[in-house]
C-alpha positions in Angstrom: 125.5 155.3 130.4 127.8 155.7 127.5 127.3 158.4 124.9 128.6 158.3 121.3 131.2 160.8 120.2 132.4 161.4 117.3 136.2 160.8 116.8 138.7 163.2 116.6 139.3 165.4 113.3 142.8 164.5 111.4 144.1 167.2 109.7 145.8 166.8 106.2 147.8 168.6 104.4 146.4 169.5 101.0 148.2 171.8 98.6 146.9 175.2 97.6 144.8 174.9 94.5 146.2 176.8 91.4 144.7 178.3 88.7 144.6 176.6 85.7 147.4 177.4 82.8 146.3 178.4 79.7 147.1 175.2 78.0 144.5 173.0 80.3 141.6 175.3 79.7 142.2 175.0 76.0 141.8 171.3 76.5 138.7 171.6 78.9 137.4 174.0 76.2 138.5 171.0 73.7 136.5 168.4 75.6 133.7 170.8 76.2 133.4 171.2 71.8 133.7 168.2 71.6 131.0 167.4 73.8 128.6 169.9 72.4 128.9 168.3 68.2 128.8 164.8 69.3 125.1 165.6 70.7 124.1 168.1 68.2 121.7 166.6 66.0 123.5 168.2 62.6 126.1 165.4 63.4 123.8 162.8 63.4 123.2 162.3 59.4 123.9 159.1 57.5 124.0 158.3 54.2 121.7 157.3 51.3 118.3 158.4 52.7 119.9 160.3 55.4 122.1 162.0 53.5 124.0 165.1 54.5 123.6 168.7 52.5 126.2 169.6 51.2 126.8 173.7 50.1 129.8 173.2 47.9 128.0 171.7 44.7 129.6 172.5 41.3 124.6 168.3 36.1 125.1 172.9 35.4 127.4 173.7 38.8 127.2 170.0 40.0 129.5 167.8 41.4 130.1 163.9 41.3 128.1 161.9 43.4 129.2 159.1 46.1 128.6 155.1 45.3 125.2 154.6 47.3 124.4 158.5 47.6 121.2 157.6 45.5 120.8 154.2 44.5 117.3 155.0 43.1 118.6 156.7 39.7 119.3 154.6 36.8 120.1 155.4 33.2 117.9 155.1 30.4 119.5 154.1 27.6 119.1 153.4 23.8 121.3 150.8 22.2 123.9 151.4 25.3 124.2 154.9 24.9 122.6 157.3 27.7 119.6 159.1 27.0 118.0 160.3 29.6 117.5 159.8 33.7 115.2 158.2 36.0 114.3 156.1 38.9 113.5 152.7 40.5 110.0 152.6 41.6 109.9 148.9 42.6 111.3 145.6 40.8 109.3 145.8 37.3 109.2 149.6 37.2 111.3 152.6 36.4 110.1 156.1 36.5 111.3 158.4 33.5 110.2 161.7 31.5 107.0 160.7 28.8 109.7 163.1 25.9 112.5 160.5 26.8 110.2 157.8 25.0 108.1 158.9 22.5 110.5 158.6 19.9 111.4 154.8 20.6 110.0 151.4 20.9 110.8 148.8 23.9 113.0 146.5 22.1 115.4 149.3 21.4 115.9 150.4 24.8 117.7 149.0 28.1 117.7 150.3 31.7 121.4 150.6 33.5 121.1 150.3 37.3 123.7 149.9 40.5 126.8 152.0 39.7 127.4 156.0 39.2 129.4 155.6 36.5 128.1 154.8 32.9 129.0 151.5 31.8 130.9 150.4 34.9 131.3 146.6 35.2 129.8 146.7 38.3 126.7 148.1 36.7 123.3 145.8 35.8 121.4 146.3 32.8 117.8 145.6 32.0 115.8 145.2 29.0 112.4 147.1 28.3 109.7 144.8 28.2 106.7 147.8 28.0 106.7 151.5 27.9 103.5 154.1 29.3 103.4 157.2 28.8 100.6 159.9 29.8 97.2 159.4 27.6 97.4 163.2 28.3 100.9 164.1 27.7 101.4 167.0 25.6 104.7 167.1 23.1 104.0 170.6 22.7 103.9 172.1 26.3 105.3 169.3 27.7 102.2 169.1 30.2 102.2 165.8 31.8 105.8 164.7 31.3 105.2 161.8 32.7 106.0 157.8 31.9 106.8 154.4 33.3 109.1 151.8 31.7 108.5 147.6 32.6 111.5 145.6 33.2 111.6 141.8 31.1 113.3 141.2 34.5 113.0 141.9 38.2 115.8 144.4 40.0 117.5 142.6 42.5 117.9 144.8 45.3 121.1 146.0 47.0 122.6 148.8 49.2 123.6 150.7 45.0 119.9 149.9 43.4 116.5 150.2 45.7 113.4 152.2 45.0 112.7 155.5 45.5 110.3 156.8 48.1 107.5 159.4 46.4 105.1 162.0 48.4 102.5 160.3 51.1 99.7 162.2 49.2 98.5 164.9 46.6 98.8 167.7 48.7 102.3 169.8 48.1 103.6 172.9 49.8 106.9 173.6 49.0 107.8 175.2 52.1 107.4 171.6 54.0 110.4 170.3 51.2 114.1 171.3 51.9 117.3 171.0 51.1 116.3 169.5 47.4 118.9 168.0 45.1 118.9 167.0 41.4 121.1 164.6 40.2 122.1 163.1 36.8 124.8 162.2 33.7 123.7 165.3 31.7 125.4 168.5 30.6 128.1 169.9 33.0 128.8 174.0 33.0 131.7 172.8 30.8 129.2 171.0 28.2 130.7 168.0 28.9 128.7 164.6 29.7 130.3 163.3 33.0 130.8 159.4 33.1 130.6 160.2 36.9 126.2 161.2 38.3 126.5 164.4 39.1 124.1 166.4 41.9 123.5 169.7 42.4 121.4 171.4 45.1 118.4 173.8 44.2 115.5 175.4 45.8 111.9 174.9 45.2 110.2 177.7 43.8 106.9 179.4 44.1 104.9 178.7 41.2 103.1 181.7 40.8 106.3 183.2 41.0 108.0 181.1 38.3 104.8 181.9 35.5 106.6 185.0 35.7 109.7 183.7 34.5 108.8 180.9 32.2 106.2 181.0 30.1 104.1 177.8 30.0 104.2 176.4 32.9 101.4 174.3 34.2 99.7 173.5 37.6 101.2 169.7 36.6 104.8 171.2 37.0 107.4 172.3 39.4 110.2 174.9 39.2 113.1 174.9 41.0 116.6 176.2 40.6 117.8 179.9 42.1 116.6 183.1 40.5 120.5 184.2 39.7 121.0 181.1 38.0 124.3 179.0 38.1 122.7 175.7 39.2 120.5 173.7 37.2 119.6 170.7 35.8 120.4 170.2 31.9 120.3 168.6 28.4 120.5 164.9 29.3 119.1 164.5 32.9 115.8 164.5 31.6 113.9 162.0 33.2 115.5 161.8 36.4 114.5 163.2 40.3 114.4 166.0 42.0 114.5 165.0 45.6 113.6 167.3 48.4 113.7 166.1 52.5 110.2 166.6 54.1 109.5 168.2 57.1 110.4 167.0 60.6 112.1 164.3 58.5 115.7 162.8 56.7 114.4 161.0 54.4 115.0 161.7 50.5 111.5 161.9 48.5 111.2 162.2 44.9 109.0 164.9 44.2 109.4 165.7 40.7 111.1 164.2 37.5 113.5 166.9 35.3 111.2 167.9 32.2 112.4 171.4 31.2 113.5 174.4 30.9 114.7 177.5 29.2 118.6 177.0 28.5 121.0 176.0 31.7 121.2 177.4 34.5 120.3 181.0 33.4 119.0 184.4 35.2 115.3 183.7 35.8 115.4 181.0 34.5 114.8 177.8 36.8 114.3 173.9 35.7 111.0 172.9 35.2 109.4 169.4 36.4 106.7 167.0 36.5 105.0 167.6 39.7 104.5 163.8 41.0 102.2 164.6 43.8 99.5 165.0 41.0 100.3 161.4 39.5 100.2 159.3 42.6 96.3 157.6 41.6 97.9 157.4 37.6 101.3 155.4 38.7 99.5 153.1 40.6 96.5 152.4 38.1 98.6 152.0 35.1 100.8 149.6 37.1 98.3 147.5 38.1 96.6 147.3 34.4 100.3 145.9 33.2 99.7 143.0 36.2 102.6 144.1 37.8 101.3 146.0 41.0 102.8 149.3 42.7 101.7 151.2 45.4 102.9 154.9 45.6 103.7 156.2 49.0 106.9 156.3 51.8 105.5 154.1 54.1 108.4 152.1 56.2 107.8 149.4 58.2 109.5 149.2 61.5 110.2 145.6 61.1 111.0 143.6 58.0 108.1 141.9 56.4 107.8 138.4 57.6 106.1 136.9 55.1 107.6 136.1 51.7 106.2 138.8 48.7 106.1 137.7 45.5 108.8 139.3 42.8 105.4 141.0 40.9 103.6 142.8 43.4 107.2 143.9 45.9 107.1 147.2 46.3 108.8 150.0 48.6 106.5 149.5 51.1 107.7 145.9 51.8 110.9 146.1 51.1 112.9 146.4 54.5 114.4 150.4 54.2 114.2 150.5 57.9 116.7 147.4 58.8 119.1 148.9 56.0 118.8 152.6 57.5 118.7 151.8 61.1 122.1 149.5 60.5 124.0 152.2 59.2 123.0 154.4 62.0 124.3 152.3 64.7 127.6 151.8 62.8 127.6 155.6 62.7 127.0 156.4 66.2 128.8 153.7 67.3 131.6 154.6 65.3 131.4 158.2 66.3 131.2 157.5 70.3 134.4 155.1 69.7 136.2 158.3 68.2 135.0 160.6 70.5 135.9 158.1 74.0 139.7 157.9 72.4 140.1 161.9 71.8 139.1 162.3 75.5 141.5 160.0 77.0 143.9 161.4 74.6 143.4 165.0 75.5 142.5 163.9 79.5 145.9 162.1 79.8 147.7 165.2 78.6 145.8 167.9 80.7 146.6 165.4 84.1 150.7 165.7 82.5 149.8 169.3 82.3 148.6 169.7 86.0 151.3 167.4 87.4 154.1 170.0 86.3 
């Protein structure tokens, strides 16, 4: 009988190992950086409804916005010349400050859409076929600020002009709703009117805290701002959004429209708006009296709608955000992971050069 046994060990010669120089472990410690931001979740915002906070703003300490940052805001405007802010709700409807219209008639206004820049040739305008204001609007207080204009003609969507998304419901905590940003072609610290929309980040703030500041207010408006000052909306972005991210979430909500305020961007003295989650019920009944339909909310489907949706009754909650979002995700992570594999080899072929000497 025969027994198995195992074969003789060979011996090889292997060099000592060495420790590494200072040079490799600054490109392990490289890699290893590099490792850590490509998985942190701070590096995986996008743009337009994903867009990233930014803390260098310099609108009242503003800065100039980015083609497609917010393709929601539009310019209301009276005989070509900028008036006031506001923003796509769907294809008939843009959503604007009630003090921004009393003063005129349809006919002698236009809406500019699709282009940061005033009068750029790129730009779309729209004439005003209706206005509505608040039956309860007060020119005195300014209580609810609060109006819709009709388009003559439907928006034609793109990746520069799509709605807006609004609050899910009427209840609002202000703690669920940061960063926030305000945006518009108003005053600048320099009181200048930018050509360029300008944004500017502020902080929601307590109301009862605010009645203490600004006398006034309402429980139909919002303040936000900082108590020092220095960042603010001003005289011209009337009428357009304050946005705010929800919580557990990316996406940009309006959540109030710039009504007023006591000078710009002054000590105690924060920008007042129309609180929207109190007009969800009005925007949709008064849109659906003028026969052209619109349903408040953020709902967004997961898949494009496959049946066809006439012009009239499209609103954000058929129109495909998620294909549009979801595509520029993948670009980004794709492009990101493509970046990240070529630094690798990059910095792996020189550490191997490194070791070989």
């Amino acid at each position: 009988m025969r027994f198995w046994s195992p074969p003789p060990l060979t011996t090889y010669n292997v060099a000592p190992h060495r420790p590494l120089t200072a040079g490799e472990m600054f490109f392990v410690y490289f890699l290893l950086v590099l490792l850590c931001i490509e998985n942190s979740p701070a590096g995986c915002r996008g743009r337009s409804h994903h867009r990233q906070r930014r803390l260098d703003s310099q609108i009242i300490g503003g800065s100039a916005t980015k083609p497609g940052d917010w393709p929601w805001q539009v310019s209301l405007q009276k005989y070509s010349t900028h008036i006031c802010g506001g923003s796509i709700l769907n294809q008939w409807w843009v959503l604007t400050a009630a003090h921004c219209l009393k003063r005129f008639r349809a006919k002698q206004l236009s809406v500019e859409t699709g282009s940061i820049e005033l009068r750029h040739h790129k730009a779309q305008t729209y004439k005003v076929a209706g206005i509505v204001i608040h039956q309860s609007y007060n020119h005195l207080n300014l209580d609810n600020d609060i109006a819709i204009v009709e388009l003559e003609t439907p928006i034609s969507f793109s990746d520069d002009q799509m709605p807006v998304l609004l609050p899910l419901n009427d209840q609002f905590d202000i703690d669920d709703w940061k960063p926030c940003f305000v945006i518009g072609w108003g005053t600048t610290q320099h009181e200048k009117r930018p050509t360029i929309l300008q944004e500017v980040e502020v902080e929601l703030i307590d109301w009862h805290s605010c009645r203490k500041w600004v006398k006034g207010l309402t429980k139909n408006m919002l303040c936000a701002g900082y108590e020092e000052g220095g960042r603010d909306a001003c005289q011209g972005d009337s009428g357009g959004p304050l946005m705010c991210q929800g919580m557990n979430s990316e996406a940009w909500i309006q959540v109030g429209i710039v009504s007023w305020g006591n000078g710009c961007g002054e000590f105690q003295s924060p920008g007042v708006y129309t609180l929207l989650a109190n007009y969800l019920d009005w925007l949709e009944v008064k849109a659906n009296e003028a026969g052209r339909p619109y349903t408040p909310g953020r709902d967004i489907p997961s898949e494009p709608a496959k049946q066809v949706v006439e012009a009239n009754t499209t609103s954000q909650a058929s129109y495909p955000f998620q294909d549009l979002t979801a595509l520029q995700s993948t670009t980004s992570r794709t492009d990101r992971g493509n970046t990240l594999l070529s630094i690798v080899t990059l910095a792996w072929g020189v550490l191997l050069a490194e070791i070989d000497k």
